[in-house]
SEKEGU-513832 format. One record per residue (C-alpha): residue in one letter; x, y, z. Coordinates in steps of 0.05 Angstrom, whole numbers, padded with zeros to 5 digits, always signed. Example, Ala and Ser with C-alpha at 12.3 -4.5 7.8 and 13.67 -1.06 7.14 Angstrom:
A+00246-00090+00156 S+00273-00021+00143 
This chain:
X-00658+00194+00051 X-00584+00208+00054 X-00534+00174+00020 X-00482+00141+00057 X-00413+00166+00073 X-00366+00133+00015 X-00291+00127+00033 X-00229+00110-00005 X-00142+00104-00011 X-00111+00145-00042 X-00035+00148-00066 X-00004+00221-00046 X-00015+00247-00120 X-00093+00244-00107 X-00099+00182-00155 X-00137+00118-00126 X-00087+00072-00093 X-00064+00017-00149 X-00078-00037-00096 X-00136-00015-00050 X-00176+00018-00106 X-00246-00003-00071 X-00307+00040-00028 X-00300+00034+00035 X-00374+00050+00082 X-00336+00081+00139 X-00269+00121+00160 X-00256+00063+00204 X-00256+00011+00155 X-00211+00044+00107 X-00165+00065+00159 X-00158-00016+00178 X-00148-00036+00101 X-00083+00008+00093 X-00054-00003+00161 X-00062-00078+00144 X-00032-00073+00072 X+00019-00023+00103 X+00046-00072+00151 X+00042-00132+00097 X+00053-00118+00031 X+00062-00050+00036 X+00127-00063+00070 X+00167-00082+00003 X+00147-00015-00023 X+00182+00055-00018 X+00152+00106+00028 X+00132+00149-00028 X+00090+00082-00048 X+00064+00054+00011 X+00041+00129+00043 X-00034+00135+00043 X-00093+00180+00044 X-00158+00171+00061 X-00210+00210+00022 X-00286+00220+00033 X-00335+00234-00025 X-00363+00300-00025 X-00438+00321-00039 X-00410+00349-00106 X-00371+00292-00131 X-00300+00307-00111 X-00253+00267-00068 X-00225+00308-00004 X-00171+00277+00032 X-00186+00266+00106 X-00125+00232+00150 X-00064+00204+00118 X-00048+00134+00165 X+00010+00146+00198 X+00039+00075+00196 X+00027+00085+00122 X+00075+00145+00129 X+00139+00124+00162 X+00195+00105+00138 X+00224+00025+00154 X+00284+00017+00191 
């Protein structure tokens, strides 16, 4: 049986994201938890803080960053 597909947020320095630290089952579902936190509380953060990669667990063990959310990566007028 395969294991399933694990998911998670990453800041941009490849560390887990200090709020959103959590597994996420699919791409999807990640992709909703930092647009939502992005367009919250994310908003009181800097854009070096608030931007946001998602990365999928490997068969190996490592992280590999997949998409980056672009609402997570613009700046706020």
């Amino acid at each position: 049986m395969k294991d399933k597909t694990q998911y998670r947020l990453a800041a941009l320095d490849g560390t887990p994201h200090p709020v959103l630290d959590a597994p996420y089952d699919s791409i999807e579902a990640a992709m909703i938890a930092a647009q939502t936190w992005c367009n919250g509380q994310g908003l009181k953060c800097s854009i070096s803080q608030r931007a946001i990669g998602i990365e999928v667990l490997t068969s190996s063990g490592s992280w590999r960053t997949v998409r980056y959310p672009s609402s997570c990566l613009r700046s706020i007028p």
